[in-house]
C-alpha positions as CSV (number, residue, x, y, z in Angstrom):
1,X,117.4,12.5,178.1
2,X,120.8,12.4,179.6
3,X,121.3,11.4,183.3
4,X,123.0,15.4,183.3
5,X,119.4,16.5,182.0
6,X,117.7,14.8,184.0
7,X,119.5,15.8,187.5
8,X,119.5,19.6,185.8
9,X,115.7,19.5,185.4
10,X,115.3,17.9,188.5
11,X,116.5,21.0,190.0
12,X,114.8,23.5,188.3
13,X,111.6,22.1,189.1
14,X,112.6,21.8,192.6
15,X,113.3,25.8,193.0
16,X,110.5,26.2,190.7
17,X,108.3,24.6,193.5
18,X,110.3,26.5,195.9
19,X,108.3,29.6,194.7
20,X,112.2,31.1,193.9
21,X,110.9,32.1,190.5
22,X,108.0,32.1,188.4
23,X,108.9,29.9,185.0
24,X,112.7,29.8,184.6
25,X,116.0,30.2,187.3
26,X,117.9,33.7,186.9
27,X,120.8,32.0,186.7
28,X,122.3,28.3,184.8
29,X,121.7,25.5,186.5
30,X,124.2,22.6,187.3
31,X,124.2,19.1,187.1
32,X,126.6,18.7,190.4
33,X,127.5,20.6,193.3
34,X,130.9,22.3,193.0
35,X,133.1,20.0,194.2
36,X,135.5,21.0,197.0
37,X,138.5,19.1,198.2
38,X,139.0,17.6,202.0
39,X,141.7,20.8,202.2
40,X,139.1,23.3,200.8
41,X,136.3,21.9,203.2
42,X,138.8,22.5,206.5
43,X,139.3,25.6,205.3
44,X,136.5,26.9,205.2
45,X,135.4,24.5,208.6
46,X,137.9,26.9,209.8
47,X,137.4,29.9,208.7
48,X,134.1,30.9,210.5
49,X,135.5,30.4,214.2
50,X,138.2,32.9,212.8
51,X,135.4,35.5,211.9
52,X,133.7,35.2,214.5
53,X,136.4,36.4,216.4
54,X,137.2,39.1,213.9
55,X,133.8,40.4,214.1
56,X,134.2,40.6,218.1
57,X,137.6,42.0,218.3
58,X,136.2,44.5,215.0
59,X,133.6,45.5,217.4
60,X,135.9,46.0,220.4
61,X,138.3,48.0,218.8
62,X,135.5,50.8,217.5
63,X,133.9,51.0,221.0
64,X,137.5,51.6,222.5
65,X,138.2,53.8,220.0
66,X,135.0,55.9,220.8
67,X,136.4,55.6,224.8
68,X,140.0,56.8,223.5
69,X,141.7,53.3,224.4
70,X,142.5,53.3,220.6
71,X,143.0,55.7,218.2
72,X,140.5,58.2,217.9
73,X,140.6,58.4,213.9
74,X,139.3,54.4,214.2
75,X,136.1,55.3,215.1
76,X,136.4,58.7,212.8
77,X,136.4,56.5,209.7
78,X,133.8,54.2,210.7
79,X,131.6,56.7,211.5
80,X,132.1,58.9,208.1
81,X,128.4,59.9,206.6
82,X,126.4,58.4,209.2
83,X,123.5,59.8,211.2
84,X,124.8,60.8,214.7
85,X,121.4,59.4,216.1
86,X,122.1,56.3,214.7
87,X,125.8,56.5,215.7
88,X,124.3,57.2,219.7
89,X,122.0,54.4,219.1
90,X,124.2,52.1,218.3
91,X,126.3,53.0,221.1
92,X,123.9,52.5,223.8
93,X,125.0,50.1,226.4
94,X,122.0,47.8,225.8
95,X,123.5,46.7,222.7
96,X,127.5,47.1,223.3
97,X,128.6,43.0,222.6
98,X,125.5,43.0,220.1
99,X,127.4,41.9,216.5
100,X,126.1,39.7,213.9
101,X,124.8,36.4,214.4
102,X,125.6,35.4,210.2
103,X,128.7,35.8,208.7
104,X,128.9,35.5,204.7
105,X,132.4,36.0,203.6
106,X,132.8,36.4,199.5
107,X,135.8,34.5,199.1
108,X,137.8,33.7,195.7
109,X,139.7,31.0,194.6
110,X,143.2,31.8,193.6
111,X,145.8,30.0,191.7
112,X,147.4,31.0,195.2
113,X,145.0,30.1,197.4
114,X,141.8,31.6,199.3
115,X,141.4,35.2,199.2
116,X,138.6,36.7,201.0
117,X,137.1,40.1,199.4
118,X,134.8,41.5,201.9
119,X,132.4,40.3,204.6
120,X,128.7,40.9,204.6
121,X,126.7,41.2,207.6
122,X,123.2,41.2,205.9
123,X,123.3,38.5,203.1
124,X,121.3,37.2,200.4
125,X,121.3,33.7,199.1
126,X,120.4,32.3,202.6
127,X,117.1,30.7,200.6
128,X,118.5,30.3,197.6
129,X,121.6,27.9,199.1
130,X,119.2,25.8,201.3
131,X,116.6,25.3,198.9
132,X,119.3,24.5,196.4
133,X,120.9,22.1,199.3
134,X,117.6,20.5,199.6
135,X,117.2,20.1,196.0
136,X,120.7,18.1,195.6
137,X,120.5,16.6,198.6
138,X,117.6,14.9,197.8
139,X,119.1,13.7,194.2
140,X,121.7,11.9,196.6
141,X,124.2,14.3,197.3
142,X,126.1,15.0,199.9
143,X,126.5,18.8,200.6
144,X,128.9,20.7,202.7
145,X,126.7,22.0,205.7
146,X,123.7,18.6,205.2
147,X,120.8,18.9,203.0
148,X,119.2,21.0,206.2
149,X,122.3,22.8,207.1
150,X,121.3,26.6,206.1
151,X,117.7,26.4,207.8
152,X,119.2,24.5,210.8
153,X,121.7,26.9,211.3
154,X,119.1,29.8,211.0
155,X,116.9,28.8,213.7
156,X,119.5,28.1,215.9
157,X,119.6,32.0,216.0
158,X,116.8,31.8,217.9
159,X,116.6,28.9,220.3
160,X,113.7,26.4,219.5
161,X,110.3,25.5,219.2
162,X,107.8,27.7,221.0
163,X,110.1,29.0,223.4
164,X,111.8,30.6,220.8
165,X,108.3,33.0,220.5
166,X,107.9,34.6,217.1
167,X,110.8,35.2,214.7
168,X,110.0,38.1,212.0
169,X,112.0,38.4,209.1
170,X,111.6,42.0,208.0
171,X,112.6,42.8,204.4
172,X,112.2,46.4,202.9
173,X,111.6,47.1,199.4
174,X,115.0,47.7,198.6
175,X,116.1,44.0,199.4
176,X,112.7,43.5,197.1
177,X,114.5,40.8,195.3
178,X,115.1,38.4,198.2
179,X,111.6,38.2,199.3
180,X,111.0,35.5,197.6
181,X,113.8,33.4,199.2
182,X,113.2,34.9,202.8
183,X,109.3,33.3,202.5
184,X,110.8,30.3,201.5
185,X,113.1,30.6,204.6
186,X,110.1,31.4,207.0
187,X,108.2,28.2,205.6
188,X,110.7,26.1,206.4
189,X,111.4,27.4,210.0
190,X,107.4,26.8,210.6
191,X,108.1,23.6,209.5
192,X,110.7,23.3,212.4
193,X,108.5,24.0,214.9
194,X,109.3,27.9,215.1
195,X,106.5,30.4,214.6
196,X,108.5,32.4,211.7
197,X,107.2,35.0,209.3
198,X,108.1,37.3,206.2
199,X,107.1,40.3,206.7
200,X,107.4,44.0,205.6
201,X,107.7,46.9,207.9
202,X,104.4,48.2,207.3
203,X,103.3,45.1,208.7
204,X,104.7,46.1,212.4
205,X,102.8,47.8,214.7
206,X,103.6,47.9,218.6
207,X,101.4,48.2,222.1
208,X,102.2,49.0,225.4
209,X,99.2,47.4,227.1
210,X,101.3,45.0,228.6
211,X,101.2,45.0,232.4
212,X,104.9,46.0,232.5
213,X,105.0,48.5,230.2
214,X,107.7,47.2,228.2
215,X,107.0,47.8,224.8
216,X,105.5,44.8,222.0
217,X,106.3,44.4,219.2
218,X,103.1,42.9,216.9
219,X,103.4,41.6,213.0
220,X,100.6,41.3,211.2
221,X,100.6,37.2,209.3
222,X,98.9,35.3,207.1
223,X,98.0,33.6,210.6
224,X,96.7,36.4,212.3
225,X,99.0,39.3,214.6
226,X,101.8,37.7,216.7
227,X,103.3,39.4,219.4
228,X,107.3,39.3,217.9
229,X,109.8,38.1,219.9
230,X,113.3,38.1,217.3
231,X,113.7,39.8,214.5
232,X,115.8,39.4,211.0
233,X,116.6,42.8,210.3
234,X,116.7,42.2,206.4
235,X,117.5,45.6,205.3
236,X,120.8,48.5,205.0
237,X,120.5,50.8,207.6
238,X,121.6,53.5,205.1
239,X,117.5,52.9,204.0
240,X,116.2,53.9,207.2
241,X,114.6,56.7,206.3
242,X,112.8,54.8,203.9
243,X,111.3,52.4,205.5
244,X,108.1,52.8,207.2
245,X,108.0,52.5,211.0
246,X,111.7,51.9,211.6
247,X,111.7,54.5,214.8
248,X,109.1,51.9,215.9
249,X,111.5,48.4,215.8
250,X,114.4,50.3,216.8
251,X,112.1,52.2,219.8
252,X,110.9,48.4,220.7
253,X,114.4,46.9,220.8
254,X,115.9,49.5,222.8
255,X,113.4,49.0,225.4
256,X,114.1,45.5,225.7
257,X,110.7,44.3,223.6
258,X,112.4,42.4,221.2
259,X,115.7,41.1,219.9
260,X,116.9,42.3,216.7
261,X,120.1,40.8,214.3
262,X,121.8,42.0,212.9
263,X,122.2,44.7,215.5
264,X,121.8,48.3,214.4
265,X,125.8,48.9,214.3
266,X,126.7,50.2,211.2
267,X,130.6,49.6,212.3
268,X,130.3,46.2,211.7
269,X,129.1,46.7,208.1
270,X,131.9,48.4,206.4
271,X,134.7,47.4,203.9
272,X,137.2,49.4,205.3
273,X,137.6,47.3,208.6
274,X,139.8,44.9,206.5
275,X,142.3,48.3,206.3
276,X,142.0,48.3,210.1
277,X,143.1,44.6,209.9
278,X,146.5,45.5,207.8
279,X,147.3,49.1,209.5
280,X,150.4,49.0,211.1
281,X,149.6,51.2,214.4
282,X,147.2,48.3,215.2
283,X,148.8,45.2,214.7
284,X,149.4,44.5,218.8
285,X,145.7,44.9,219.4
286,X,144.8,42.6,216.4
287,X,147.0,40.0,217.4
288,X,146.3,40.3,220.9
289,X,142.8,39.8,220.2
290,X,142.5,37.5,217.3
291,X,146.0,35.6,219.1
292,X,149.4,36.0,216.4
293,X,148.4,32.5,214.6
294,X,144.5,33.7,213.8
295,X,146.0,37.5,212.6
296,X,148.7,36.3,210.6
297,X,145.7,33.8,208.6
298,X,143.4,36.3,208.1
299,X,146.1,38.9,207.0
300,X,147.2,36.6,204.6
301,X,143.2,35.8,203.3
302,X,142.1,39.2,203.4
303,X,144.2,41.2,200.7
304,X,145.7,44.5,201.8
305,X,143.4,47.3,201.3
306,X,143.7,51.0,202.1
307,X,141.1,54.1,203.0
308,X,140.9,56.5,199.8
309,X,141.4,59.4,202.7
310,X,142.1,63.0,200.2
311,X,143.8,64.7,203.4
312,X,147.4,65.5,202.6
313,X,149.8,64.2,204.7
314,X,153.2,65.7,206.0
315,X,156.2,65.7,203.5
316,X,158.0,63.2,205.8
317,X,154.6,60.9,205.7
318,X,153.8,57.7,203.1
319,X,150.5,55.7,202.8
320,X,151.8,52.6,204.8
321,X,152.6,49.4,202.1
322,X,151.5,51.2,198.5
323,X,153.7,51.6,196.1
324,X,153.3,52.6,192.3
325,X,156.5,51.1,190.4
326,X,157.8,50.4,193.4
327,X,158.3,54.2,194.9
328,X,156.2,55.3,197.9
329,X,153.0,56.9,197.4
330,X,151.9,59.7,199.8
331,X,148.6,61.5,197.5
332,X,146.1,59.2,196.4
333,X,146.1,61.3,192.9
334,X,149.6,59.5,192.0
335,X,147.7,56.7,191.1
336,X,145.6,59.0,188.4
337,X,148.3,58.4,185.9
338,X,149.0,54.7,186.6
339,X,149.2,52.6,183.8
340,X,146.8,49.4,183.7
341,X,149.3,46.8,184.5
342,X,149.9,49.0,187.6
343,X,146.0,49.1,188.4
344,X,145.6,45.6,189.2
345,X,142.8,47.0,192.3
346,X,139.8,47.2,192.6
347,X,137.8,50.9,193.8
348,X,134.8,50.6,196.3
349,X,132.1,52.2,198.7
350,X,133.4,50.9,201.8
351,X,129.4,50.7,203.3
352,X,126.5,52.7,204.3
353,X,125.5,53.4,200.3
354,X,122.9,51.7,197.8
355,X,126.2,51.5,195.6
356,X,128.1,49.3,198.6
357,X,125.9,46.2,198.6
358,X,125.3,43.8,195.0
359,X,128.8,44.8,193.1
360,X,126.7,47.9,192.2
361,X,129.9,50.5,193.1
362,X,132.6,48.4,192.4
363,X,135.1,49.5,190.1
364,X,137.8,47.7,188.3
365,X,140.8,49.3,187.8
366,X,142.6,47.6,184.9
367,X,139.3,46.6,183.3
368,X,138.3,50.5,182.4
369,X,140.4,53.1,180.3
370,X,143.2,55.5,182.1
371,X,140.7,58.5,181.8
372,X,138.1,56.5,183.2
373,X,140.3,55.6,186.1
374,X,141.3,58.9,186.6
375,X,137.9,60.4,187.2
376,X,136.6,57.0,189.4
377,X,139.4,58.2,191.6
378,X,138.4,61.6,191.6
379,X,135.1,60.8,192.6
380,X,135.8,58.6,195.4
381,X,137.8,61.6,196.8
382,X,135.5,63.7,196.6
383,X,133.1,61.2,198.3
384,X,135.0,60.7,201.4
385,X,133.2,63.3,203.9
386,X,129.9,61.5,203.4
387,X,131.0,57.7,201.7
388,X,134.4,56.8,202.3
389,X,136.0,54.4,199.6
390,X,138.2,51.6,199.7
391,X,141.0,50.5,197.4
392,X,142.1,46.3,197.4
393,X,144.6,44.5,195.4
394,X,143.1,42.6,193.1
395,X,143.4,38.6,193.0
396,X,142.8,37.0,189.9
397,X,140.3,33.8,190.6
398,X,141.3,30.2,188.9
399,X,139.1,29.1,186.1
400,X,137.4,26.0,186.6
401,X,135.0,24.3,184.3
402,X,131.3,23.4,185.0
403,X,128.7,21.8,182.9
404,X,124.5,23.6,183.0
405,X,121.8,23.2,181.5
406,X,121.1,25.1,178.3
407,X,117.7,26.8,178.0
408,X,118.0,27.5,174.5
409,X,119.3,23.8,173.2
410,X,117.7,22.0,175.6
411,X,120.6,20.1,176.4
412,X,124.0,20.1,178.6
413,X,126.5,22.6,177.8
414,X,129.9,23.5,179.1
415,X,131.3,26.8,180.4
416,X,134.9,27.9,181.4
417,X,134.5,30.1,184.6
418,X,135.9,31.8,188.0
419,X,133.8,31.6,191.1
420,X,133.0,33.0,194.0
421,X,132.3,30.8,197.2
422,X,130.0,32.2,199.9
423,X,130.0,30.0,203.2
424,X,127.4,30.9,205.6
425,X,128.1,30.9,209.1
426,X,125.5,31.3,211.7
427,X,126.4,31.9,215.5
428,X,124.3,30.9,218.7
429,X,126.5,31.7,222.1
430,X,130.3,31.6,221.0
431,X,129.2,28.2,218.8
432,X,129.6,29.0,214.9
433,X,127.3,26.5,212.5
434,X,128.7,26.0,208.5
435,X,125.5,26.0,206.8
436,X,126.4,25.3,203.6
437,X,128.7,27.2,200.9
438,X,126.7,28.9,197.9
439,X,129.3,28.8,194.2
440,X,128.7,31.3,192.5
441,X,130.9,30.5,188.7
442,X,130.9,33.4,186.3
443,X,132.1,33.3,182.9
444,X,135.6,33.6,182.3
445,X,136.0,37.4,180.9
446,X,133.7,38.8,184.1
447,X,136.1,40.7,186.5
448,X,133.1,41.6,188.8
449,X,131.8,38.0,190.1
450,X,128.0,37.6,191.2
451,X,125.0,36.3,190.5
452,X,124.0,37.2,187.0
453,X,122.2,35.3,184.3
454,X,124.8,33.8,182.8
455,X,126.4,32.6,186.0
456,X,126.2,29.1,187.5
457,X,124.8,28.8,191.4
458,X,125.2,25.7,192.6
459,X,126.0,24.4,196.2
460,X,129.2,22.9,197.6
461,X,130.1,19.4,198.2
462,X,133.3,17.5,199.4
463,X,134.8,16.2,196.2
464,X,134.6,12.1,195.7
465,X,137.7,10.2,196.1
């Protein structure tokens, strides 16, 4: 067998002892990591001090908006089709600098540089990239983020060893699919010296016995009940109803029982905050919060994207910086007729949705017919009141070219594709950790890029020489 084979098979046994899957990966495996150059590695070295401060200065801006410091219709759009109990929640005072403590941008490689395409607050592939960092790392790579870098960064979340207390990673049965990978995560946090579990809601339970009063939160593990300290809140807050004893963690956390990240702020989860980024009225409080050099990068990294708002607006009033053929637009329902060079965008739930997380919403606009188009935009007008949609410019990814394993021949094979890179940054204080960067290369023709089948998911490394 090839050296290629080898390293491939190497790998798939690795995962495979992982527990990540049962007989075979659902996805191609690589020989290599996706190499990165030094100028790609700073980049991204970069980047996550940036959101960081985004996600601060996002936060900021709705709570000021709620106060009337900034305009009232910030907080109006963020808070489109959700509960007003979680909405009061949320607010409390408790939890007012509470934002996430990981940061997963999707970010595509263009033939004109990084573009990032949204952010995501509650990620998957946090097992999948350190088990597939260990799994190089220990063929003698070296990875962006170390061979440890993902499940370092984790538990530096919540402090160390037994002073940490428990950490409970709750997943619901609509995140389902990355149980698997969150029990590898646990494992390896136990092996750190932190008392970490996977656990489903219905495994929560909570006393007040405690002399104090103050509320406890108790999972039931393998090892017997612990009294939870932290919890991973791995699950959408628009699936609260579904998922069992919810009132309980959320009762618990406000009462100062436990800690709970990502915090219950379903602000901080929505696409449209990269149209708060480019909307002209706020530019002086982005750039006095981010600083004019950090705004001006992320405005060029995040592409312009606009609020599909179906209000009408005054005859003397435009949709600030969209144009079809180069004429103002001031309906959204102009851009029913456009042509498919001119729909070079992409149409999406902007959060709160089971079609805003996984690509499942995500529309294309030059990839489907005009008719098509025309009733996609319909539909996220008419969707506005209860799930607001976004619409970005579409950048094109570069194509690179990356060698797998092939199942079916048993051998090496090459494949022509665009990827998408997901760096995971985790935050303890104001310091922000690089864990490691997930690739995820699709085939060429795919518009929409994640994990699939067919894709390639390997981790990132610095490119030799």
């Amino acid at each position: 067998m090839s050296e290629e084979g080898r390293r491939c098979l190497a790998v798939q046994d690795a995962l495979q002892a992982a527990g990540l899957f049962e007989s075979s990966p659902a996805w191609r495996v690589s020989p290599v990591p996706f190499p990165l150059t030094a100028d790609e590695v700073s980049f991204f070295e970069d980047l996550g001090p940036r959101l960081w401060s985004f996600s601060k200065a996002l936060n900021r801006l709705y709570l000021e908006s709620v106060k009337g410091r900034q305009p009232f219709w910030v907080h109006q759009y963020l808070d489109q089709g959700k509960p007003q109990a979680l909405l009061d929640y949320a607010r409390m005072k408790r939890f007012r600098e509470a934002v996430p403590s990981v940061i997963r941008p999707d970010v595509i490689p263009t033939e004109a540089g990084m573009t990032i395409t949204e952010l995501d607050s509650v990620p998957g592939g946090i097992g999948i990239t350190g088990s597939l960092s260990a799994a190089y790392a220990a063929l003698g790579d070296t990875l962006v983020g170390g061979a440890g870098g993902m499940i370092d960064g984790f538990a530096g979340l919540f402090g160390s060893g037994e002073d940490a207390g428990c950490v409970a990673i709750v997943v619901s049965d609509e995140a389902e699919d990355y149980r698997a990978e969150m029990d590898w995560v646990a494992c390896r946090l136990r092996q750190k010296g932190l008392d970490a579990w996977c656990v489903h809601p219905r495994d929560l339970r909570f006393t007040e016995e405690q002399p104090s009063l103050t509320p406890t939160l108790v999972a039931s593990t393998p090892s017997g009940e612990r009294p939870v300290s932290h919890v991973y809140r791995f699950f959408e807050l628009f699936d609260l109803d579904n998922i069992p004893k919810s009132e309980l963690l959320m009762y618990t956390a406000k009462k100062g029982g436990v800690s709970v990240t990502p915090p219950y702020k379903p602000w901080m989860e929505e696409k449209l905050a990269f149209a708060l980024l480019h909307h002209p009225m706020l530019e002086k409080f982005w750039s006095d919060e981010l600083g004019p050099d950090v705004f001006a990068h992320l405005r060029q990294v995040m592409p312009k994207t606009w609020i599909v708002d179906p209000r009408p607006l005054p005859p003397s009033a435009i949709i600030p910086d969209l144009t079809l053929d180069g004429k103002a637009v001031s309906d959204w329902r102009q851009l029913a007729q456009a042509t498919q060079k001119q729909r070079q965008c992409v149409l999406k739930p902007s959060g709160f949705s089971e079609l805003a997380w996984g690509s499942r919403g995500v529309v294309v606009g030059h990839d489907i017919p005009q008719s098509v188009w025309a009733a996609k935009l319909d539909h996220a007008l008419d969707a506005f009141s209860s799930t607001p949609y976004v619409f970005q410019a579409f950048h094109k990814g570069r194509q690179f070219e990356m060698t797998y394993w092939d199942e079916r021949a048993g051998q090496p094979a090459s494949m022509e594709g665009r990827a998408r890179l997901s760096p995971y940054y985790f935050v303890s204080g104001d310091e922000v950790t690089l864990g490691g960067i997930l690739a995820t290369v699709c085939p060429k023709d795919k518009k929409v890029l994640h994990g699939m089948r067919d894709a390639i998911m390997a981790p990132c490394a610095l490119r030799a020489g």
